[in-house]
N, C-alpha and C positions, 0 to 999 in steps of 0.2 A: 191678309186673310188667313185664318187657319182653321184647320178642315178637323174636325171633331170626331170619335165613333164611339157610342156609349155603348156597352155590350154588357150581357147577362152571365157572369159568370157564380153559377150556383144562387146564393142565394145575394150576394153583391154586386153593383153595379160599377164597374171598369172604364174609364175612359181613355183613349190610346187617344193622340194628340200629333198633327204633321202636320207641315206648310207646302202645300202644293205649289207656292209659288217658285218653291227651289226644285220642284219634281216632275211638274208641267202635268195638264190636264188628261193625260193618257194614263201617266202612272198613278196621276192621286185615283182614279176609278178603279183600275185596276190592283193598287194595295189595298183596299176599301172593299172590293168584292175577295180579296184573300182574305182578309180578315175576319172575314163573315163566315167564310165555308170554314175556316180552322177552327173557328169557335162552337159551331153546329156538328164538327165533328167529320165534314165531308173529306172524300182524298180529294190533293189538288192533281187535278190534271200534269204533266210535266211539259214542263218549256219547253216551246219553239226552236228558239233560239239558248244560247249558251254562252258563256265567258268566250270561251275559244274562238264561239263561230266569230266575234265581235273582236276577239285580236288578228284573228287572220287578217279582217276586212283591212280592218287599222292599218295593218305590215303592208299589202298589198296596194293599198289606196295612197303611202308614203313610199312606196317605194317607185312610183307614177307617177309623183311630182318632185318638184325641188326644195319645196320646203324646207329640207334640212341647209341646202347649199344658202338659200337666202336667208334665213336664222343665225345662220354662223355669219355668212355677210356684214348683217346689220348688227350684230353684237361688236363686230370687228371695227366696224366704225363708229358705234358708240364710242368704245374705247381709244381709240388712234389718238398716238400721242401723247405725253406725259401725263398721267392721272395726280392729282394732285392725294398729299396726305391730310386724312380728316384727322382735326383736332376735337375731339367732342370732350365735353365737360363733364369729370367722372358725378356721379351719384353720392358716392360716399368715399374715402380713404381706401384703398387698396393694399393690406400689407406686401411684402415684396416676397413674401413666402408663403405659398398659397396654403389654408387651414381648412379642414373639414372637422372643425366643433360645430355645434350645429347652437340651434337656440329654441327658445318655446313663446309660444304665446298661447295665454289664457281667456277665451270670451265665453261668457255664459249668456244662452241661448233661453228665452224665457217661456219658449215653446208656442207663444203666440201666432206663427206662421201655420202650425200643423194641425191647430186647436180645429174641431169638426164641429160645427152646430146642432142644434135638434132635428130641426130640418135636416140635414145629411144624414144624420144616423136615423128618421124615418123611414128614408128611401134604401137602406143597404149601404150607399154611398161612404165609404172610408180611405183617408189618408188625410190631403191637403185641401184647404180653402179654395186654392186657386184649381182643385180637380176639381172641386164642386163646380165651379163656373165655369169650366168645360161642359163641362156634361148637362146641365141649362141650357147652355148654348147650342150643343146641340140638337137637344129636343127638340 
C-alpha cells in the first residue's frame, strides 16, 4: 500500500509519495497532517517528545537488562572454534596493484519516462508519468 498527498502548490499540483507500511499507522497520520499545515502556511506546534528524550529512555532501558551480556554470548558461540576460510569466486581479474583509473559508460536516455501528457499538463500537473499516477490515485 502507498499513501499519496496531492497538494496545491501555487498554480501546480505536487504529489509527496510514502509507505506507511515502514512507518506504522500513527506516523503515516500524523506526517500527512504536517504536510498539510506546512503547505497552508500554519506554524507547527513543537514536539512532545525529542531525540534525547528517546536516547535517554534507550540507555536507561539497557542499562536494566542484559541484553548486551547475552548478544555477546550468542555471537561468542556462533563462533567457537575454528572458522573455516571462505573461498569465493572472484568476479573479474584483480590486478595485484590496486589502480584508480576509472572508466565511462555512455547510455542515451530517450526521455520517454518523463514525457507529461495533455491530460497532465491540463491539470498543472508536472514532472513524471508515474507522479501523474499518484496523484489519481490519490484523488
Amino acid at each position: 500500500m502507498l499513501r499519496t498527498a496531492v497538494l496545491r502548490l501555487g498554480s501546480a499540483l505536487a504529489a509527496v509519495r510514502y509507505a506507511p507500511y515502514c512507518l506504522g499507522r500513527h506516523i503515516d497520520e500524523h506526517f500527512c497532517r504536517r504536510i498539510h499545515e506546512a503547505v497552508r502556511g500554519e506554524a507547527l506546534a513543537p514536539l512532545r517528545l525529542q531525540y534525547k528524550d528517546y536516547a535517554v529512555w534507550q540507555q536507561d532501558h539497557y542499562a536494566e537488562s542484559r541484553a548486551d551480556e547475552q548478544l555477546e554470548a550468542h555471537w561468542v558461540d556462533q563462533f567457537a572454534g575454528e572458522l573455516p576460510v571462505l573461498s569465493l569466486p572472484a568476479d573479474r581479474f584483480r590486478p595485484a596493484v590496486r589502480s584508480f583509473e576509472g572508466g565511462r559508460v555512455t547510455v542515451e536516455l530517450d526521455g520517454g519516462g518523463t514525457r507529461v501528457g495533455p491530460r497532465e499538463r491540463r491539470y498543472g500537473i508536472y514532472g513524471s508519468a508515474g507522479r501523474s499516477q499518484h496523484a489519481a490515485g490519490a484523488a
